[in-house]
C-alpha positions as CSV (number, residue, x, y, z in Angstrom):
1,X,147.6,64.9,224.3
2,X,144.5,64.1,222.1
3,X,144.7,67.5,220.5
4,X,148.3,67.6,220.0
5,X,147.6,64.1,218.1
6,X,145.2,65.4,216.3
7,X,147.4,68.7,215.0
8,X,150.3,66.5,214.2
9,X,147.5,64.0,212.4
10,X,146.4,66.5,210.2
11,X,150.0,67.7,209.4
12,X,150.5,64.7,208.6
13,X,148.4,64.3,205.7
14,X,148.5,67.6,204.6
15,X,144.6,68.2,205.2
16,X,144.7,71.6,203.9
17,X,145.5,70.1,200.7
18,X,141.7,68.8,200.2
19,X,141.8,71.9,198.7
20,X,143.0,70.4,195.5
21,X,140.6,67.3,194.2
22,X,137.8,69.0,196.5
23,X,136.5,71.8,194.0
24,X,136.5,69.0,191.5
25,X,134.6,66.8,193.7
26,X,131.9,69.0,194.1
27,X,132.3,70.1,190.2
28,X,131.0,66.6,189.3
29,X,128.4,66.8,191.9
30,X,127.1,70.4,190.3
31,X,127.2,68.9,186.8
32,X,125.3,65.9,188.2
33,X,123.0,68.2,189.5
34,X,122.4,70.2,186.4
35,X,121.6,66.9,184.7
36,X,119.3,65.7,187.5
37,X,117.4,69.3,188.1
38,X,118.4,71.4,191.2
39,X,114.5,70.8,192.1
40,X,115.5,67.7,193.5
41,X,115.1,67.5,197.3
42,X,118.3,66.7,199.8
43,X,121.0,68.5,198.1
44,X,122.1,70.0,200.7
45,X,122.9,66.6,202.5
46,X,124.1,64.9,199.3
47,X,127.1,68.1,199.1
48,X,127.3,67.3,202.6
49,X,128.4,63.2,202.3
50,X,130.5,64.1,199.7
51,X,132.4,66.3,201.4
52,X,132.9,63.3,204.1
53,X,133.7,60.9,201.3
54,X,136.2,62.5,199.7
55,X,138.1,64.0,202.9
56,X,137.5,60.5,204.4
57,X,139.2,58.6,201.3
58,X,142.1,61.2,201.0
59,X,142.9,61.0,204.5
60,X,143.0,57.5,205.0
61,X,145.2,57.4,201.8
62,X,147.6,59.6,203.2
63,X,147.9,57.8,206.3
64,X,148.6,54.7,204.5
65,X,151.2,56.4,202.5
66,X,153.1,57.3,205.3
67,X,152.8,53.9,207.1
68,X,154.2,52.6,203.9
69,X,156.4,55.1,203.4
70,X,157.9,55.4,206.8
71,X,161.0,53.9,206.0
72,X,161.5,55.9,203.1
73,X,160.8,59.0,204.2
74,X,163.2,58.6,207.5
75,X,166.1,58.4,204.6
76,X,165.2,61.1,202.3
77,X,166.3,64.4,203.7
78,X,163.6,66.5,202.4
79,X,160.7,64.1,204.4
80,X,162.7,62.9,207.2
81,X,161.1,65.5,209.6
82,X,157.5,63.5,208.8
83,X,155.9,62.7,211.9
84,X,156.5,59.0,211.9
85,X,160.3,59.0,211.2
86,X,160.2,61.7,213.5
87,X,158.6,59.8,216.1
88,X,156.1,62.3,216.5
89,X,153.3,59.9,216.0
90,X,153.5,56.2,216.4
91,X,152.9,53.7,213.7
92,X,150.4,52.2,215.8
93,X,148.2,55.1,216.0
94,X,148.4,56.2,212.6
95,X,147.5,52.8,211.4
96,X,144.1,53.7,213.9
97,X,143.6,56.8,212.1
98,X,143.7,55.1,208.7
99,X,141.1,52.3,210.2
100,X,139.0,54.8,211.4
101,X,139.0,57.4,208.1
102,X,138.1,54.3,205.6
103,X,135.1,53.4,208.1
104,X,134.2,56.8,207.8
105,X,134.4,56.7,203.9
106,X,132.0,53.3,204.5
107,X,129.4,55.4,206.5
108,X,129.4,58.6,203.6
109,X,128.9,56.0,200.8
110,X,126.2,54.2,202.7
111,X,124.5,57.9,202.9
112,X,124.5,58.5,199.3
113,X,123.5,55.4,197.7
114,X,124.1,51.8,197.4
115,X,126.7,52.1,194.0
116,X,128.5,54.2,195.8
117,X,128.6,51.8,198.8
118,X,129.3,49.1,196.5
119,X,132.3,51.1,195.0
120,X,133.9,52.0,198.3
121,X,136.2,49.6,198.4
122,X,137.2,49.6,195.1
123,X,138.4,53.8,195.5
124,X,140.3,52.0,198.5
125,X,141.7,50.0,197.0
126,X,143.4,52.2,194.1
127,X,144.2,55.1,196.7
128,X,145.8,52.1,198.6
129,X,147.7,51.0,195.6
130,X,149.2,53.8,195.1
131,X,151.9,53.9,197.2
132,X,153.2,51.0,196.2
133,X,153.9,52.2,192.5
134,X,156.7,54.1,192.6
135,X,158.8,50.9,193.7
136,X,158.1,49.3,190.6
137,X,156.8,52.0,187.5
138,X,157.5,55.5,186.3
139,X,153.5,55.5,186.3
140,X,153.3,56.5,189.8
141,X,152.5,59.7,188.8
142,X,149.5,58.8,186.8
143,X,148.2,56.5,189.4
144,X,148.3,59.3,191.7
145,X,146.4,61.1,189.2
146,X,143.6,58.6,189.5
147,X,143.2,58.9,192.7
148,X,141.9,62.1,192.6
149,X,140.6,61.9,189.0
150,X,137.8,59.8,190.5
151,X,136.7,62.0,192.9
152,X,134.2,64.3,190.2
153,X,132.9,60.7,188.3
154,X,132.6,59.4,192.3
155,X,130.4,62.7,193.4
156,X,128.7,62.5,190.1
157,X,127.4,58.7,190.9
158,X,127.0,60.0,194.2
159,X,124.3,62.8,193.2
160,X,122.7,60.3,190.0
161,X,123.0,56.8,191.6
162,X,124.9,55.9,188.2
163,X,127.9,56.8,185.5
164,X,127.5,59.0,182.8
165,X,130.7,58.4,180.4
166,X,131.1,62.2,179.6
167,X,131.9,63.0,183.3
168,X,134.6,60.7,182.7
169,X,136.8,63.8,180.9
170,X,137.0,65.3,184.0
171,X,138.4,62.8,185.6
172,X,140.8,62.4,183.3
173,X,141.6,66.1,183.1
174,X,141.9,66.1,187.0
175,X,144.5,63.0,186.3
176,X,146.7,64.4,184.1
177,X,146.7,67.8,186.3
178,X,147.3,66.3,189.3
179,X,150.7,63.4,187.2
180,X,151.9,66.9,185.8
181,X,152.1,69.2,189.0
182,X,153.7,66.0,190.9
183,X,156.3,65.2,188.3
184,X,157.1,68.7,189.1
185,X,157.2,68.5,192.6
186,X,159.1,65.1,192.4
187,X,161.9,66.9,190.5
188,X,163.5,68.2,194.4
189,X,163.7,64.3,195.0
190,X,165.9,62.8,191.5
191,X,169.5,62.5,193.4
192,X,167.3,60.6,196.3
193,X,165.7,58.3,193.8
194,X,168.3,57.9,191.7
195,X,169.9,56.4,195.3
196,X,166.9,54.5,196.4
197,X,166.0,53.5,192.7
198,X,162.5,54.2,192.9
199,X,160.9,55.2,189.8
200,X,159.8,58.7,189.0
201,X,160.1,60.4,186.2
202,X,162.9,62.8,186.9
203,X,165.0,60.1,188.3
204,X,164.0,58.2,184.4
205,X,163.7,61.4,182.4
206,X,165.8,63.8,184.0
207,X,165.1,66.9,185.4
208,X,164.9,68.6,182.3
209,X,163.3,65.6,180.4
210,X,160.4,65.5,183.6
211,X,159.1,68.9,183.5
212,X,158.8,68.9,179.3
213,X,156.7,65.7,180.6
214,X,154.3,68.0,182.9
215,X,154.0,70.0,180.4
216,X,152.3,67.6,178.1
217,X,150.0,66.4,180.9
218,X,149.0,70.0,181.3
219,X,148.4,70.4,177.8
220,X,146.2,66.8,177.9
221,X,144.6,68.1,181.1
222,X,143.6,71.4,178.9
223,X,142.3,69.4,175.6
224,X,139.8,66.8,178.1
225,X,138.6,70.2,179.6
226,X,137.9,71.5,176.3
227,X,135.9,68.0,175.4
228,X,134.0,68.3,178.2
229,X,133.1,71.7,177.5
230,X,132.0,70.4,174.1
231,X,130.1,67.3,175.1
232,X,128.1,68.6,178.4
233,X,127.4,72.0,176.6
234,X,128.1,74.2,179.0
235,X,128.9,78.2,178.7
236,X,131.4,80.7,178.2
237,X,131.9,81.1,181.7
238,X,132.9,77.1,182.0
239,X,135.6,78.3,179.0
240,X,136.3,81.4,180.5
241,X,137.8,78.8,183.1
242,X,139.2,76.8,181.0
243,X,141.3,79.9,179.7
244,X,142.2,81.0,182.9
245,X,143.6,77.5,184.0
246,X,145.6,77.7,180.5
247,X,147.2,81.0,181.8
248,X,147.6,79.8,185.8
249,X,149.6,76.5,184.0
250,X,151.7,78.9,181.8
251,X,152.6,80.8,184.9
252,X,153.4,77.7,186.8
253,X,155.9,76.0,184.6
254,X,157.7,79.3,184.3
255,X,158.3,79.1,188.1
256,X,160.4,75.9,188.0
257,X,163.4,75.4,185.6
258,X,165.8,72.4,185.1
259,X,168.8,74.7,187.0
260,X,166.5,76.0,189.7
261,X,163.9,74.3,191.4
262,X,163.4,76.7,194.0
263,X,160.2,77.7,193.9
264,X,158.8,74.1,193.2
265,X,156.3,74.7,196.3
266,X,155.1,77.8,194.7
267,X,154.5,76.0,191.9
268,X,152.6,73.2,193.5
269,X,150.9,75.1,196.6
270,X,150.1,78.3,195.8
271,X,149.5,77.8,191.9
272,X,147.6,74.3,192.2
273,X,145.5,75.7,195.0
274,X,144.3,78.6,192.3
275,X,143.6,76.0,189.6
276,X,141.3,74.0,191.5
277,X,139.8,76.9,193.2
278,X,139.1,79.4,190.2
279,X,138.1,76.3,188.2
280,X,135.1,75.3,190.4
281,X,134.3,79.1,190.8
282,X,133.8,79.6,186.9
283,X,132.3,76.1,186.0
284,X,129.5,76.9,189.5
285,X,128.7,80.3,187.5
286,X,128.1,78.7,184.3
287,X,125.8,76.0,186.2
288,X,124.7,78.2,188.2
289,X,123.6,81.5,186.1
290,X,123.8,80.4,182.5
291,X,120.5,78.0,181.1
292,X,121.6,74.1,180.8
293,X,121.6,72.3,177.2
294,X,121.7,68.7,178.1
């Protein structure tokens, strides 16, 4: 019974979808590091809390969402199978899970250092808030974004013990990534909130209107990553990334048009997951192999 809760847990909040603020995470912690020197000692265990902080904070997030959520999702045809209108998973136990994940988050940010402990509830609060938005603004999306903007400026205060404003572009970048691949995704749900009247942008925009929309995140996302290349000083592997992310985007948004939407989860799995991925893979060569300029 305990395992079978836990499969269906992690179903639940998609933990294999770490995969997407995750490399950015530990981005911000390796740009940190290049700041700081990689002489100094306990990295290993530093990459190791930050890991449990951010899968910590995303999972209690996601079982908030779906607590809060429940009563949605058992309407909308596309979520319906979740596991709480399903009554796979009680709401009892998933509020449990939720307790338990943000004590966890408590514990990581107690390892790192006291700012970040001080900020824990703060990134609690915002991923919290989040599921609330799309009752009341067409900002949802951008709020989303935030919530796993701040996980490179989180790892970065994690590794330093303070902020540095230039980390801040990445954050940003990560935020306008994340608003433009979910406007995308939201597009399979505009006759539902058109019904419910929640606000996302397709149901405000149109289908058509919302994915010109993700395209000009993507292109924001693109011109922060190019700032950051330009204020931290990094390489022409770090741009070499950059241009690669320009050509995964272009590829995505030619997946997905107003009069067929079905390969959205292409667009948002398989695509996203290579952003992320390739982006951490290029900016840890450039940090890694090519001599810092602070």
């Amino acid at each position: 019974m305990l395992w079978r809760h836990l499969r269906l847990t992690l179903e639940m909040i998609k933990f294999e979808h770490s995969v997407f603020a995750l490399p950015f995470a530990l981005t911000g912690a390796l740009l940190a590091f290049r700041q700081s020197g990689f002489g100094t000692p306990g990295i290993a265990r530093q990459l190791l809390w930050i890991v449990v902080a951010m899968v910590a904070a995303r999972s209690a997030a996601m079982a908030f969402n779906r607590v809060i959520d429940a009563e949605i999702d058992a309407r909308n045809p596309r979520t319906k199978m979740r596991a709480i209108p399903a009554g796979l998973l009680s709401l009892q136990f998933v509020w449990c899970f939720g307790v338990a994940a943000s004590l966890l988050l408590f514990f990581a940010a107690y390892q790192l250092n006291p700012l970040c402990l001080r900020l824990a509830p703060l990134a609690l609060a915002i991923v919290f808030f989040y599921s609330y938005t799309k009752r009341f603004t067409t900002f949802s999306h951008l709020v989303l974004g935030l919530c796993l903007g701040i996980a490179p400026a989180a790892a970065w205060i994690a590794v330093r013990g303070s902020l540095d404003p230039r980390i801040l572009l990445l954050t940003a970048a990560v935020m306008f990534w994340t608003s433009g691949f979910d406007v995308i995704y939201s597009c399979q749900d505009y006759d539902f909130d058109r019904e419910e009247g929640l606000w996302s942008v397709p149901r405000v925009a149109g289908i058509a209107g919302a994915l010109r929309i993700a395209k000009l995140l993507h292109l924001l996302m693109v011109i922060c990553l190019l700032a950051l290349v330009y204020t931290l000083h990094v390489g022409a592997l770090a741009l070499a990334g950059v241009g690669t992310i320009v050509m995964l985007l272009i590829y995505e948004h030619s997946l997905v048009k107003p009069n067929d939407l079905s390969r959205v989860n292409a667009a948002f799995f398989t695509m996203n997951g290579y952003v992320s991925v390739l982006f951490f893979l290029f900016w840890a060569a450039d940090i890694f192999l090519l001599k810092p300029s602070a």
